[in-house]
C-alpha positions as CSV (number, residue, x, y, z in Angstrom):
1,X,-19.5,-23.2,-10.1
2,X,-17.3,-23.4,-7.0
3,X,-18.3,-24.9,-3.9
4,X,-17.9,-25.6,-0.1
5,X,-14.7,-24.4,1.5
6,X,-12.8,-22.9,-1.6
7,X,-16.2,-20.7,-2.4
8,X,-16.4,-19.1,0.4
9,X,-13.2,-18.3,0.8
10,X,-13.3,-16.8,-2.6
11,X,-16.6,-15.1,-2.4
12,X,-14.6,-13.3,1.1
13,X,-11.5,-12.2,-0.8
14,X,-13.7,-11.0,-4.0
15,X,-16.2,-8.9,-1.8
16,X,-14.1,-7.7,0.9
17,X,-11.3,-6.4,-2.0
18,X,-14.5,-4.6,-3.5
19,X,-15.2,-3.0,0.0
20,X,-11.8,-1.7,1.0
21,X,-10.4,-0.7,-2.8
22,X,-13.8,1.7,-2.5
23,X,-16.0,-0.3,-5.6
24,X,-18.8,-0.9,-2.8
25,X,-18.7,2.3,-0.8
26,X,-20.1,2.8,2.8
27,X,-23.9,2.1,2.4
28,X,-24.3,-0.4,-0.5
29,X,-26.2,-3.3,-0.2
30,X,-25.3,-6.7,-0.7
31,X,-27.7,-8.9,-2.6
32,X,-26.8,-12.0,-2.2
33,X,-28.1,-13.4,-5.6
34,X,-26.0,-10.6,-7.8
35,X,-23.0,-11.1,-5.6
36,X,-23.1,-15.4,-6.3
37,X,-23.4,-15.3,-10.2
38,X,-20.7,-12.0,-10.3
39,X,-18.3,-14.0,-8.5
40,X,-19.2,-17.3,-9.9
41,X,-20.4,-19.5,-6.8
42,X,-24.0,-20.4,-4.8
43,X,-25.6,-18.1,-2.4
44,X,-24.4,-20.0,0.3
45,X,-20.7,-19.3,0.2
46,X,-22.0,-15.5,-0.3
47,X,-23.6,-15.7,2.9
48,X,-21.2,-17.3,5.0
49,X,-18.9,-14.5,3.9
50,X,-21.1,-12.0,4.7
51,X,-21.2,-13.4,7.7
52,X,-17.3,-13.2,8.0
53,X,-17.0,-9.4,7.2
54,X,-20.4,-8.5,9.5
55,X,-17.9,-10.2,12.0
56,X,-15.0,-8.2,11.3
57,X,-17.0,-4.8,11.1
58,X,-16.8,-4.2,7.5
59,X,-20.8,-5.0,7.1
60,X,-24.1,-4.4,8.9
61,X,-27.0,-5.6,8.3
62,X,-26.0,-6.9,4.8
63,X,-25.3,-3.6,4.4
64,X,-21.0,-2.4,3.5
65,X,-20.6,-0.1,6.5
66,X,-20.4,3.4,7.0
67,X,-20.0,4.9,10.1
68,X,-20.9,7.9,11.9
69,X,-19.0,10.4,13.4
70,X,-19.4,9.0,16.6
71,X,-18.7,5.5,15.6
72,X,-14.9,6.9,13.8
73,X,-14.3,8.9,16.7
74,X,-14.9,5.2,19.3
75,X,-13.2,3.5,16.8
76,X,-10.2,5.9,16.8
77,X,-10.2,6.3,20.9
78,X,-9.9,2.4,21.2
79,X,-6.7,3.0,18.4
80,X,-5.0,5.4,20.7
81,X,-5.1,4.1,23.8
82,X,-3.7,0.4,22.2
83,X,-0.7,2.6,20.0
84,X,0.2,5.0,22.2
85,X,1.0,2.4,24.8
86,X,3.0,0.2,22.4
87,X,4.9,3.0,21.2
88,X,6.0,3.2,24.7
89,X,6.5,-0.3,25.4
90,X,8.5,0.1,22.0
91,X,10.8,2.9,23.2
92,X,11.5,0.5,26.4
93,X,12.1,-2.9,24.6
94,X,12.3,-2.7,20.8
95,X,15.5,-4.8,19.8
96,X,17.8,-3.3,17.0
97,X,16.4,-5.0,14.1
98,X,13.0,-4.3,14.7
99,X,13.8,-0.6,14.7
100,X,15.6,-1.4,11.6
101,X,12.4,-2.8,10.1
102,X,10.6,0.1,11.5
103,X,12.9,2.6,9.4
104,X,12.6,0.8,6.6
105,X,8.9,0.8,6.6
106,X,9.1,4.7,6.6
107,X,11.6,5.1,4.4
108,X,10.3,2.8,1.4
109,X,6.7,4.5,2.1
110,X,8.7,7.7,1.1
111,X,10.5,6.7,-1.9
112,X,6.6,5.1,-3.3
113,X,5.9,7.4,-6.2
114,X,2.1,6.7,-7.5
115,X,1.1,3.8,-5.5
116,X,-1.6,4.5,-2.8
117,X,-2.1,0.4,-2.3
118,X,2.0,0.5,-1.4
119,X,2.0,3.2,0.8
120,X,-1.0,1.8,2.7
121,X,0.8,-1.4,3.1
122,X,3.8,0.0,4.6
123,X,1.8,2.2,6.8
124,X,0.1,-0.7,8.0
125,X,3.5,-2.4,8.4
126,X,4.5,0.6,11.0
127,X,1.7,0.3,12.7
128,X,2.1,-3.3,13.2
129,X,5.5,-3.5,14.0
130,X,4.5,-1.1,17.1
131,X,1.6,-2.6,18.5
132,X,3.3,-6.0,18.4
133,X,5.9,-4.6,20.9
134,X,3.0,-4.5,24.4
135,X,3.1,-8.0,23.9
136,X,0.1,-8.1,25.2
137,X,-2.1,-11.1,23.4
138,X,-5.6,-9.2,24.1
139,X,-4.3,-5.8,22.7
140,X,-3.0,-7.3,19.7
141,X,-5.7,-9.4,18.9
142,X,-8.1,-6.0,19.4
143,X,-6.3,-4.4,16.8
144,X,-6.2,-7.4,14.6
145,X,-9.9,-7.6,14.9
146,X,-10.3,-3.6,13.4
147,X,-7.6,-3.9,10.9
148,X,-10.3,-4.3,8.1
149,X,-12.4,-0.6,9.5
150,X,-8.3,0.7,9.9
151,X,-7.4,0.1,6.1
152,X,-10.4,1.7,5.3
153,X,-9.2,4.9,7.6
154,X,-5.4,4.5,6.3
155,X,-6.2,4.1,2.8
156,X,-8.6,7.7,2.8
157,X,-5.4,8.9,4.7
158,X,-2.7,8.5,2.1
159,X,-5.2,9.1,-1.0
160,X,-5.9,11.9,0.3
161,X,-2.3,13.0,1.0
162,X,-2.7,14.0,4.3
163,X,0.4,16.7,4.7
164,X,2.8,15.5,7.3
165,X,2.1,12.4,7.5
166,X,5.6,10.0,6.9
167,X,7.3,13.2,8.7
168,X,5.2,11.9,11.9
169,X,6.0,8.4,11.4
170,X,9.6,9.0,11.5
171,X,9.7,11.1,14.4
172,X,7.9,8.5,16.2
173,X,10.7,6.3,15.1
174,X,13.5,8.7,16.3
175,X,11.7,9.1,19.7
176,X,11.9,4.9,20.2
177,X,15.3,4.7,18.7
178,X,15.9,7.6,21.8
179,X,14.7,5.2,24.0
180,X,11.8,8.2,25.4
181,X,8.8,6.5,26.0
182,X,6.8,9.6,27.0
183,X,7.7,11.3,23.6
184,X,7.0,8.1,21.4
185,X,3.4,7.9,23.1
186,X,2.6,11.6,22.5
187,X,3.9,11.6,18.9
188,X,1.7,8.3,18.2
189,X,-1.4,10.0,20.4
190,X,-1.1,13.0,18.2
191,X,-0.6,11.0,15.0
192,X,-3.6,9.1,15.0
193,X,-5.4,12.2,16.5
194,X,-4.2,13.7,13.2
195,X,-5.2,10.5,11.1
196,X,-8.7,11.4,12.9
197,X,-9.5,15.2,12.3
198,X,-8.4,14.8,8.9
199,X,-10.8,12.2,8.2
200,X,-13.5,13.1,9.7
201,X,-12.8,16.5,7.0
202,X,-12.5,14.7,3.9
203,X,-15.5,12.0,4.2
204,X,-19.1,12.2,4.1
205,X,-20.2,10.5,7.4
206,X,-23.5,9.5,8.6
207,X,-25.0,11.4,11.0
């Protein structure tokens, strides 16, 4: 049985991996006891990486977490405001290769054929590239601190083959490459508005 630092860091990667590929969905509880001798460590290391993910919004109250409505909806405003500026700030100051990158990302996400996991990590790769352009420390370390509630989001999004989807992430990339600002903001607002509604349609949420 594993111990100290290398256990808990295991018993993290094993549990959060079951929460965001869907195996503990929104609402189940984590016992402490099953969790230890199914991932082959003490209860100890299971705690403290409870701990971790409570921190990181993907648990509450030893419980994986499921928001409400309300709670998508904050989480989404907060998502909006940060993008939508740094697709602006990206339309000002994005150099050459970044927008190269940022093409890339959309076009590979488009030639994925049966691989949600890909998609998702390409769409997060868009996303990134973009917010990293406010260089702003304190936005980009608020975005860092949802990305584990945002792969949840992205990977309902592109299971459920939301239509238009990589057609709005390109056009957000032609607005930067156009060097508009004001066009690259609304695209993005819209996007993740879209990213939103659809969401909120396809998911069971707590009251």
């Amino acid at each position: 049985m594993r111990t100290g630092g290398a256990a808990q860091t295991l018993a993290y990667e094993k549990i959060r991996e079951q929460i965001i590929t869907g195996v503990y969905p929104g609402g189940t509880k984590l016992i402490e006891e099953r969790l230890a001798e199914e991932i082959g460590v003490s209860r100890t290391p299971v705690r403290e990486a409870i701990r971790r993910l409570e921190q990181e919004g993907l648990v509450r109250r030893k419980k994986v977490f499921k928001p409400s409505a309300k709670e998508l909806r904050d989480h989404f405003k907060m998502r909006i405001l940060i993008e939508a500026h740094a697709a602006q700030m990206a339309a000002k100051h994005m150099m050459d290769e970044s927008l190269e990158e940022l093409e890339e990302a959309v076009e590979n996400a488009r030639a994925i054929v049966d691989d949600s996991a890909a998609v998702v990590r390409e769409n997060k790769r868009f996303h990134d590239l973009i917010v990293g352009e406010t260089r702003n420390p304190v936005m980009i370390d608020t975005v860092n601190r949802m990305q584990s509630i945002i792969y949840l989001f992205s990977r309902a999004v592109v299971i459920n083959k939301r239509p238009g989807l990589l057609d709005e992430h390109a056009a957000i990339v032609e607005a930067i490459g156009e060097r508009n600002p004001e066009k690259a903001g609304r695209l993005m607002e819209e996007h993740l508005e879209a990213d939103l509604e659809f969401t909120l349609a396809i998911v069971d949420w707590e009251e």
